[in-house]
C-alpha positions as CSV (number, residue, x, y, z in Angstrom):
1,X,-32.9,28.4,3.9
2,X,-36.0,29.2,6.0
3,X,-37.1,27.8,9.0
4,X,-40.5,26.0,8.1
5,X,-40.2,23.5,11.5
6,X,-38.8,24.3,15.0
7,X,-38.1,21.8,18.0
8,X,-37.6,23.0,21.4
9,X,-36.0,20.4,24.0
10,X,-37.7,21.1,27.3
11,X,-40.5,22.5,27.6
12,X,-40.5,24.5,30.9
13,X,-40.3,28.2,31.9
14,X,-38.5,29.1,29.1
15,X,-38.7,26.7,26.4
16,X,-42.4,26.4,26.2
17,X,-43.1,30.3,25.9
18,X,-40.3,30.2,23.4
19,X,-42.6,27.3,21.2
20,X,-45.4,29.3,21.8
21,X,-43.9,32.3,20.5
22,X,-42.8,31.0,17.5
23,X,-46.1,28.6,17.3
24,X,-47.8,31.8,17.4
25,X,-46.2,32.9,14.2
26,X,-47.5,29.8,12.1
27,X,-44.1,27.7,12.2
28,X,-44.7,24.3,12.9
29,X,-43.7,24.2,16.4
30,X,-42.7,20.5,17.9
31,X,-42.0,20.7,21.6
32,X,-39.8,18.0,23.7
33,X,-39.7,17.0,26.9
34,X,-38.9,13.8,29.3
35,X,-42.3,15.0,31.5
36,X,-45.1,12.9,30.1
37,X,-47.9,15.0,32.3
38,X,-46.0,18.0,30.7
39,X,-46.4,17.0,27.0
40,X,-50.0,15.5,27.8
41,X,-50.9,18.6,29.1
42,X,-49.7,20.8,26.7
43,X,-51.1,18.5,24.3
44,X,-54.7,19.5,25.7
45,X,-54.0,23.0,25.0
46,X,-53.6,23.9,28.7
47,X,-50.1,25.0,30.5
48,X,-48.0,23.1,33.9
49,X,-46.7,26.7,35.1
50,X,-48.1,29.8,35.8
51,X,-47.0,32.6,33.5
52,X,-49.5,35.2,32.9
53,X,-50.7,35.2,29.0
54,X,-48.9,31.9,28.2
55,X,-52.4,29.8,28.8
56,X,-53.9,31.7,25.8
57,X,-51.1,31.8,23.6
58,X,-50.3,28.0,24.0
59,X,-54.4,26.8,23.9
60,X,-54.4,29.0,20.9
61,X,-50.9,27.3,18.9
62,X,-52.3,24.0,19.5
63,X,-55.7,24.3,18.6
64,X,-54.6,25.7,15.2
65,X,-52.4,22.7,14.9
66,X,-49.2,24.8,14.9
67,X,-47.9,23.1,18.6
68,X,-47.7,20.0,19.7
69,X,-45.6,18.2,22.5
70,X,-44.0,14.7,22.4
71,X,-41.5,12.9,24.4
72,X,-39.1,12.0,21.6
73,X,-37.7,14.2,19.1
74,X,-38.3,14.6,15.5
75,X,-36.8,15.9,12.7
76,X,-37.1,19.5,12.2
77,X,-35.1,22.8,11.0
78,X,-33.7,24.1,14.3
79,X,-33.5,22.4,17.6
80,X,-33.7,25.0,20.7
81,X,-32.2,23.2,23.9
82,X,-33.5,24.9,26.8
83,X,-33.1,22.3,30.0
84,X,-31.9,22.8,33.3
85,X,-27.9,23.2,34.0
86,X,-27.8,22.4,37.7
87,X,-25.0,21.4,39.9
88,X,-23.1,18.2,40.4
89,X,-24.1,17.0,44.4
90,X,-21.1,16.9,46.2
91,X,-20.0,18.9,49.5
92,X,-17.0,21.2,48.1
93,X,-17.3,25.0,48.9
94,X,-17.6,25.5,45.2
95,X,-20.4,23.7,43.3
96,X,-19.0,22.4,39.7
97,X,-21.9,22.8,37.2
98,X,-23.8,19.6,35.8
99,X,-24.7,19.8,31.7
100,X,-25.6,16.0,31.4
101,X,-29.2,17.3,30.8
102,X,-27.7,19.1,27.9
103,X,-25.5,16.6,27.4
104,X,-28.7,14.1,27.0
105,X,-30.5,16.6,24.9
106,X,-28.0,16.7,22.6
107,X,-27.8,12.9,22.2
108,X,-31.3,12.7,21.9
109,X,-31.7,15.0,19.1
110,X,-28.8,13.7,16.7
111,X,-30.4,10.7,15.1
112,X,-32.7,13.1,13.6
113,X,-30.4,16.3,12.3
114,X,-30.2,16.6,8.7
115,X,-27.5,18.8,6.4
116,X,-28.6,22.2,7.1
117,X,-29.8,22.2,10.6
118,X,-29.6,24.8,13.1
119,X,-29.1,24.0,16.8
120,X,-29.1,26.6,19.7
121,X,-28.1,25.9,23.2
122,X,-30.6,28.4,24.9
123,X,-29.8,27.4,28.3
124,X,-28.0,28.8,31.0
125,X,-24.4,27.5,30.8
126,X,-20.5,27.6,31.9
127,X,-18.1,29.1,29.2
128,X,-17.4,26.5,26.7
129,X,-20.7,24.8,27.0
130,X,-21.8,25.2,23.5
131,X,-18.9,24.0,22.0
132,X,-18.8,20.9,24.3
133,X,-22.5,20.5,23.2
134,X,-21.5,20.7,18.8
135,X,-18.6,17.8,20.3
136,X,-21.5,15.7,21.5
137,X,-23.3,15.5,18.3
138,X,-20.6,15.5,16.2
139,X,-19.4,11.8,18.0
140,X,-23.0,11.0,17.1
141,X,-23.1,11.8,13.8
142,X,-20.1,11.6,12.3
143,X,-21.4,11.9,8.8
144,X,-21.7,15.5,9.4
145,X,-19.2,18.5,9.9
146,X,-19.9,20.8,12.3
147,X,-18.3,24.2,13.2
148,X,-15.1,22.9,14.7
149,X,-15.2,20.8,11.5
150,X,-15.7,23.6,8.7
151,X,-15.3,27.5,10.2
152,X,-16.9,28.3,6.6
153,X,-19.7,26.4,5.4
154,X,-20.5,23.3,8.0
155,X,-23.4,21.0,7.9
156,X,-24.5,21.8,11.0
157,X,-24.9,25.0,12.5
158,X,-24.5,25.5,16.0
159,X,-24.9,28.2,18.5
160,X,-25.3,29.8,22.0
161,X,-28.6,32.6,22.8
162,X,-29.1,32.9,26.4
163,X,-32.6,34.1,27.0
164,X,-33.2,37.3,29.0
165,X,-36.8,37.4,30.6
166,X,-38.1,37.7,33.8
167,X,-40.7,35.2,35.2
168,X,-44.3,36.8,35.3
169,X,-43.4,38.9,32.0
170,X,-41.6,36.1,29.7
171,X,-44.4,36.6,27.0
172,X,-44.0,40.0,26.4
173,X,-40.0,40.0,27.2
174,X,-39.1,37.1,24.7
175,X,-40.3,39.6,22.1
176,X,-39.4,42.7,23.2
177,X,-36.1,42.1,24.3
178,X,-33.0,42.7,22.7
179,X,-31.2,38.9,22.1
180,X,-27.7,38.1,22.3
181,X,-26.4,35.6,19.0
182,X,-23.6,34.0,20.0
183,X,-22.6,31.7,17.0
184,X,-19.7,28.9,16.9
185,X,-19.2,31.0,13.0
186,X,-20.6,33.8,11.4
187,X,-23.0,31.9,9.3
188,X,-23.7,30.8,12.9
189,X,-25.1,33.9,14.1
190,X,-26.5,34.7,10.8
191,X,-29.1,31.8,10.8
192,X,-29.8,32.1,14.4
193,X,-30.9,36.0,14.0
194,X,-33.0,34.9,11.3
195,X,-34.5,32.0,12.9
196,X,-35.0,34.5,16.1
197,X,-36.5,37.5,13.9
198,X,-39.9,35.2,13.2
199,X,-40.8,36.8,16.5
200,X,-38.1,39.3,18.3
201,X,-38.6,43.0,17.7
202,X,-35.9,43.9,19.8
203,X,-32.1,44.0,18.4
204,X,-30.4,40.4,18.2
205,X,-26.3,41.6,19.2
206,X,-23.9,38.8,17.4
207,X,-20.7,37.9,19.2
208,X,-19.0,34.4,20.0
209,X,-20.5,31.5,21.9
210,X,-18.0,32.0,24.6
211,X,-19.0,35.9,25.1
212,X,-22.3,35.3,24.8
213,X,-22.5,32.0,27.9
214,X,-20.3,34.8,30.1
215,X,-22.9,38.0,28.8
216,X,-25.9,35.9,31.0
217,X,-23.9,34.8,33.3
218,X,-22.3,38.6,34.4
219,X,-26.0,40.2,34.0
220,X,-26.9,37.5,36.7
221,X,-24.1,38.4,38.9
222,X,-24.0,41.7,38.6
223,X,-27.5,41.3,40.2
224,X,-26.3,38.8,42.7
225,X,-23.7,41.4,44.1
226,X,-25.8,44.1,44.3
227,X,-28.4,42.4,46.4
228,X,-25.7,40.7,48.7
229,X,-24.9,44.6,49.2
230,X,-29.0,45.3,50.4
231,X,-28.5,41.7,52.2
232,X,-25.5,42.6,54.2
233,X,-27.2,46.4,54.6
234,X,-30.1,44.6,56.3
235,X,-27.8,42.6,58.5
236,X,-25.8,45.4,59.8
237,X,-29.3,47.5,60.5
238,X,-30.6,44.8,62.5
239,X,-27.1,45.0,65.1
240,X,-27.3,48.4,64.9
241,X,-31.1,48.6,65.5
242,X,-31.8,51.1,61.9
243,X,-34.5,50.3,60.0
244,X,-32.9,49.6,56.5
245,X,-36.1,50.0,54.3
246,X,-36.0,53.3,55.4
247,X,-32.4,53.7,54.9
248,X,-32.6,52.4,51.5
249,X,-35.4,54.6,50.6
250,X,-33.3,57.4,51.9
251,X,-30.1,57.0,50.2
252,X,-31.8,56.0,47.2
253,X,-32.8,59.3,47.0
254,X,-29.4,60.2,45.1
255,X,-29.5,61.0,42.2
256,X,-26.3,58.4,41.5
257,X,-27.7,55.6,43.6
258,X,-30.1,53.0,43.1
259,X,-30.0,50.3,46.1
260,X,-31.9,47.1,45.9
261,X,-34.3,45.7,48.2
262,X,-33.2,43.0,50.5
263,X,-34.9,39.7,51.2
264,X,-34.8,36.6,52.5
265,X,-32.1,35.1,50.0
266,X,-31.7,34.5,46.1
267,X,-33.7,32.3,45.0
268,X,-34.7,30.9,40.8
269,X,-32.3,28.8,38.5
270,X,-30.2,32.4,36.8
271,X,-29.5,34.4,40.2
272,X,-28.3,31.8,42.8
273,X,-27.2,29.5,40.1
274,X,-25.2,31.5,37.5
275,X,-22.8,33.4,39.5
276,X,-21.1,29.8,40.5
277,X,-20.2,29.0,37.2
278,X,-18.1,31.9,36.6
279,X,-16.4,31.1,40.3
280,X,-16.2,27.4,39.5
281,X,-14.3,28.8,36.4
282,X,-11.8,30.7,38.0
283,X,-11.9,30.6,41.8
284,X,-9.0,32.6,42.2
285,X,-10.3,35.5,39.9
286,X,-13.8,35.6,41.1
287,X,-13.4,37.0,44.8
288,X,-16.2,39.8,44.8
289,X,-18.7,36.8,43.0
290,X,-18.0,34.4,45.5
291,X,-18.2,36.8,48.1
292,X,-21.6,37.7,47.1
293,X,-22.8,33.9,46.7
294,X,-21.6,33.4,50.3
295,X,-23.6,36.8,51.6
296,X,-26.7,35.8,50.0
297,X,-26.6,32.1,50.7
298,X,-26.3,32.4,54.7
299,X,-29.2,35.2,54.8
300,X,-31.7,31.9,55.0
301,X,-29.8,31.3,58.1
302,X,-30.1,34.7,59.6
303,X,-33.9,34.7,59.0
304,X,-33.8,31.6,61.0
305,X,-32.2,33.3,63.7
306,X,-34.9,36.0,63.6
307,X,-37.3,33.1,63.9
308,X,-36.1,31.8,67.2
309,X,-35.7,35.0,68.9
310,X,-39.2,35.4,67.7
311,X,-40.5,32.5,69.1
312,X,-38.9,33.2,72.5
313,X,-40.2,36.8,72.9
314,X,-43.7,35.2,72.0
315,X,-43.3,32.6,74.7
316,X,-42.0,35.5,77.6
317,X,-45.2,37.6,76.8
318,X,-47.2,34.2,76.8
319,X,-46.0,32.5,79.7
320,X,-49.3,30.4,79.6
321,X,-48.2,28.7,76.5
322,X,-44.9,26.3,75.8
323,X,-42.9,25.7,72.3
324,X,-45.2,23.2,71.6
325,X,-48.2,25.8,71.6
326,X,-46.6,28.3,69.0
327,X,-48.0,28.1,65.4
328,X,-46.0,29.7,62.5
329,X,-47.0,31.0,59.2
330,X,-44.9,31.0,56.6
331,X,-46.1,33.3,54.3
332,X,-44.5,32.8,50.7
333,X,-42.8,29.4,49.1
334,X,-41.5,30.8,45.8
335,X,-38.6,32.7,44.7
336,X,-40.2,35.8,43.4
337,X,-43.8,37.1,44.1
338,X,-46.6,36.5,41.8
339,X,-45.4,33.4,40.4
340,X,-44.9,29.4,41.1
341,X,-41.7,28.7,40.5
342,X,-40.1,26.9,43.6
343,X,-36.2,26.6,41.9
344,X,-33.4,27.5,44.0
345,X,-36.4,29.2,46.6
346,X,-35.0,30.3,49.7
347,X,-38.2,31.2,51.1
348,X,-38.9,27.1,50.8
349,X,-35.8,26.7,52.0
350,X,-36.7,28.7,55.2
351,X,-40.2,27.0,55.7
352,X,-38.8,23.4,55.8
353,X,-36.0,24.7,58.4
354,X,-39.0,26.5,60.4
355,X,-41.0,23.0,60.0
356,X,-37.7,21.7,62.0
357,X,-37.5,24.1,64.8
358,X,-40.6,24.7,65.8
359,X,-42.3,22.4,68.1
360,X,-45.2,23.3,67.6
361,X,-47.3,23.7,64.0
362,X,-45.9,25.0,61.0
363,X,-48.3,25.9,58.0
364,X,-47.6,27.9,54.9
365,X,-49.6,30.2,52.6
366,X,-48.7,30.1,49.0
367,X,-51.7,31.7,46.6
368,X,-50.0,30.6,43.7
369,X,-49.3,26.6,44.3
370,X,-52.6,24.4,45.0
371,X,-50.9,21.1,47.1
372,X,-48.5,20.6,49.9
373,X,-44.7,21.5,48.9
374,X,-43.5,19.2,51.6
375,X,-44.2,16.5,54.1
376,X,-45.4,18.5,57.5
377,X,-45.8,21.4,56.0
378,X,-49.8,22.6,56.4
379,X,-50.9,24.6,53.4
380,X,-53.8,27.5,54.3
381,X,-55.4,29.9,53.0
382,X,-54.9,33.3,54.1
383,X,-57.9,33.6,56.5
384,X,-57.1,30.3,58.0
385,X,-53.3,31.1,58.7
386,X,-54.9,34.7,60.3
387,X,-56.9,32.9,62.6
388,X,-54.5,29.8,63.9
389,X,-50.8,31.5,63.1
390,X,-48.7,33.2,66.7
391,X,-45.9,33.6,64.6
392,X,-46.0,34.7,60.7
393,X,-42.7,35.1,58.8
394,X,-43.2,36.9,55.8
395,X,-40.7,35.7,53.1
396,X,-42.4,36.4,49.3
397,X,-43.8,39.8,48.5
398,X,-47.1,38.4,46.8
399,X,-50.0,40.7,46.0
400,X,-52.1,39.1,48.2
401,X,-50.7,39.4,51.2
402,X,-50.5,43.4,51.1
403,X,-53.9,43.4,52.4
404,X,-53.4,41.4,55.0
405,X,-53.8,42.6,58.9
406,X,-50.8,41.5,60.4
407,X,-49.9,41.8,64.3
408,X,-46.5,43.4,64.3
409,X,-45.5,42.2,67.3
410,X,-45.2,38.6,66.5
411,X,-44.1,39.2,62.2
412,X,-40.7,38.3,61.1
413,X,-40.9,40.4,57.9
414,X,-38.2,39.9,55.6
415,X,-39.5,41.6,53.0
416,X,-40.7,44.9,53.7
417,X,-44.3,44.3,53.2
418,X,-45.2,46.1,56.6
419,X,-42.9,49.4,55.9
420,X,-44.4,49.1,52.2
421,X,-47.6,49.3,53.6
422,X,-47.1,52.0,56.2
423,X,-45.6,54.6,53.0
């Protein structure tokens, strides 16, 4: 059975290049989301993120009639979920993962499922989340069998394919990249790697849905740990006054070795986020993980640290000035460079602390996001920060801010961007 009309559920950093992609390949491509200014935008041909290439892709898919956006589902072949999976708010040590918004996705598309149908949880999830997902639409629909129904030959055919992209390249990477098929059956996996072969050139890998929730899940930890290790490097060189960029650089010069960059933190909704569903899975197992999530979630506060012992060698050399005198620049909001994506940023998170602290005025320079993130916080441009900022704290390596003149006395730079520029 081919796949003539594909829904995606959430239309955001992922699941809107993903309905481009296929839009792209002349499937009728009907795109869901709860954001009205998202689907009205989308709607005009035009994009709510930055991602280099998707604008044309997207104006292109909709002005051939092949993508359009609506805030309710409708029937089609196969249903992409791709929505957020954050955390439940409560103050354990441990957060315990929230899927109501796939929970709600799922809900919302089984009025319209038909025998036949293919559904795949795309999003980032805790083991056990897509088969949690099939038990949701099977209480809605009970008319229909569904893999825990019929191992064989079910109705509905349901499975888990993490994506594997990296913001600023997600065009190019959703097609390049090999995919992992994690079907609830075989026939699962069979009908996703054809529904995923309209547009992937790079291998699609079947396993389990189980194996292939904890195959994103270990890639994003495995990442996590090894920058907690270039975090915790960078922590120790401070106390032990060694410049770790060049230490890095050094050691890295093995043929066997291949250390990360430190930063201010981890920021975006895989790194930070995915590592705590394996730990909230098995906290007793997962001590190197949680380890790791610990390391890189109190670097924020260490950079804060910086800050103040900043500020009070500016005001010793400046004796003419009080607290209430010193301007900061942040310089950076997002998680990565070269993008706008705030989720999970600990560079934000930094800024509104800084906003806290300092007595005097805090402003922030962000190329890539046009209005002010938060309350207090003054957004500049680059020559305006130059000529008010004391203080700048460097926290996002964007391209712009390479050419920049900074005074090195007075530049909390945690991300290299003056050694960069000295090699």
């Amino acid at each position: 059975m081919s796949f003539e009309t594909v829904s995606v559920i959430g239309l955001g950093y992922i699941g809107l290049p993903t309905a481009a992609m296929f839009a792209s390949r002349r499937k009728k491509v009907i795109g869901v989301d709860v954001n009205s200014h998202a689907v009205d935008t989308i709607n005009r041909g035009e994009i709510h993120i930055v991602e280099p290439e998707l604008d044309m892709v997207v104006h292109a898919a909709v002005t051939e009639g092949y993508l359009k956006a609506t805030l309710t589902p409708e029937p089609a072949d196969a249903f992409l979920i791709a929505v957020p999976t954050p955390f439940k708010a409560n103050n354990s040590e441990i957060p315990e993962p929230d899927l109501c918004y796939i929970e709600a996705a799922a809900k919302s598309i089984a009025p319209v499922l038909k025998k036949g149908d293919l559904v795949i949880l795309e999003s980032t999830s805790p083991v056990g989340a897509t088969e949690k997902m099939s038990g949701w639409l099977k209480e809605s629909r009970t008319d229909l069998s569904f893999p825990q129904d019929d191992s064989v030959n079910p109705d509905i055919n349901v499975a888990h394919c993490p994506e594997r992209v990296l913001p600023g390249h997600v065009v190019r990477e959703l097609v390049e990249n090999d995919r992992v098929i994690g079907g609830m059956t075989p026939k699962c996996s069979e009908r996703s790697i054809e529904l995923y072969k309209t547009f992937v050139e790079g291998e699609c890998v079947v396993t389990n849905a189980r194996t292939a929730e904890m195959a994103k899940l270990t890639e994003n930890s495995c990442r996590d740990v090894q920058i907690a290790f270039a975090n915790e490097l960078s922590i120790i060189c401070d106390k032990l006054d060694i410049d770790v960029w060049e230490l890095i650089s050094l050691a890295n010069r093995h043929p066997r070795i291949n250390i990360l960059q430190p930063g201010p933190g981890v920021g975006g909704h895989c790194i930070a986020v995915d590592p705590w569903f394996i730990v909230s899975e098995t906290p007793e197992e997962a001590q190197l993980i949680h380890t790791a999530r610990k390391v890189n979630d109190m670097k924020p506060e260490w950079v804060i640290n910086k800050v103040k012992l900043a500020i009070a060698d500016f005001l010793i050399a400046n004796p003419e000035k009080t607290a209430k005198d010193v301007t900061i620049a942040c310089y950076g909001l997002t998680f990565k460079p070269d993008i706008d994506d705030l989720r999970e940023s600990p560079a934000l998170s930094i800024a509104k602390r800084i906003l806290k602290i300092n007595k005097g005025k805090t402003i922030a320079v962000e190329p890539n996001i046009g209005k002010v993130i938060t309350e207090g916080l003054v957004l500049l441009s680059i020559e305006e920060a130059k000529s008010e900022a004391d203080l700048s704290v460097i926290l996002v390596k964007h391209k712009e801010f390479y050419s920049i003149g900074f005074d090195k006395l007075y530049v909390v730079d945690t991300v290299g961007i003056l050694k960069d520029k000295v090699s």
